[in-house]
N, C-alpha and C positions, 0 to 999 in steps of 0.2 A: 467455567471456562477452563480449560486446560490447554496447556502448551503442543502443538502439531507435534507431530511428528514430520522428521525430513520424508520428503520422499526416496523413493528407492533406488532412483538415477545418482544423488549425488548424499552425504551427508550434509551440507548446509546447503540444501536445496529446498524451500518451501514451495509448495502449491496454498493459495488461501480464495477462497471465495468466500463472498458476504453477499448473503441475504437480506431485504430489508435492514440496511446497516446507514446510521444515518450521520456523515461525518460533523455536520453542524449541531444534531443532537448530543453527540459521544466528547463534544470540547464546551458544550454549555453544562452537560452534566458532571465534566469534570470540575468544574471551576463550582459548580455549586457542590460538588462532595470536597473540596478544600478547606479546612477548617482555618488554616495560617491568618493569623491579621499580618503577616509580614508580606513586604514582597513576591508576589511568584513568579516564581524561575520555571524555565522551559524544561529543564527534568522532575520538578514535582507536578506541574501540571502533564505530563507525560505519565507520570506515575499512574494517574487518576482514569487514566484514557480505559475505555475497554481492551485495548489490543497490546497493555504495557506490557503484558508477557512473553511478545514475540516480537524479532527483530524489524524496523520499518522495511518497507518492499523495495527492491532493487530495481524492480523493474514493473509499471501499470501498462497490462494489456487492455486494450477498451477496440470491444468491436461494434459490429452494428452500423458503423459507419457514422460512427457521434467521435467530435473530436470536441470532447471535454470531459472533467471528471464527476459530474454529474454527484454531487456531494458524498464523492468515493474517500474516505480517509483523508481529508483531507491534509492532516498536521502532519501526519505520518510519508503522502507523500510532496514533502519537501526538496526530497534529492532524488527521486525515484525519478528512473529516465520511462519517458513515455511511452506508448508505440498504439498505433491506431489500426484497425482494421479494418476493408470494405465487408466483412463475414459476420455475419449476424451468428450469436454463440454457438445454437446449436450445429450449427454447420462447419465451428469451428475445428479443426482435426490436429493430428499430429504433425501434419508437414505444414500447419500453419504456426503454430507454435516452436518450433524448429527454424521454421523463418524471422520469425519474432528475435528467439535468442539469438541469431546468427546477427543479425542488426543488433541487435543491443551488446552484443561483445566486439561490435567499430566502434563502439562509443567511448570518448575520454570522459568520466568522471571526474567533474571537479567540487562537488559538494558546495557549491553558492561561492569559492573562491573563483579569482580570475587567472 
């Protein structure tokens, strides 16, 4: 695993797709690569995650016209603002993706406070 690189639009701008990536798998195998008999806290079990190298996602696109995350990262996306699509991926383009960010920057993050 190595760390992305930003893409070319912004410097903290990620693109990340997963393949066969399974989020209930990747938080059971953390917890079994945990050796601590102590407590675990939500940054060492984060540690263990496959994705701990790179920053959680700020924003999940999910097209196809499914509105769930279909065991997509799931730990990871805990404050990730969502956005759904009636466009099945391959048809997805650039001016739908542009639509996407244009909605997701009305949005007020509040990270799970009120």
């Amino acid at each position: 695993r190595s760390t992305p690189k930003p893409s070319s639009a912004a410097s903290d701008v990620y693109k990340r797709q997963a393949w066969n990536y399974s989020g209930r798998s990747d938080i059971v195998n953390a917890l079994n690569n945990i050796k601590s008999k102590n407590r675990i806290t939500e940054q060492e079990l984060k540690s263990h995650l496959m994705t701990n190298k790179i920053p959680d996602p700020d924003l999940i696109i999910r097209t196809g016209n499914q509105i769930r995350l279909s065991n997509f990262m799931l730990w990871q996306a805990a404050y990730s603002e969502l956005y759904f699509s009636q466009k099945l991926w391959p048809d997805f383009n650039k001016n739908d993706l542009n639509k996407a960010l244009k909605e997701f920057e009305k949005r007020r993050r509040n990270y799970g406070s009120i």
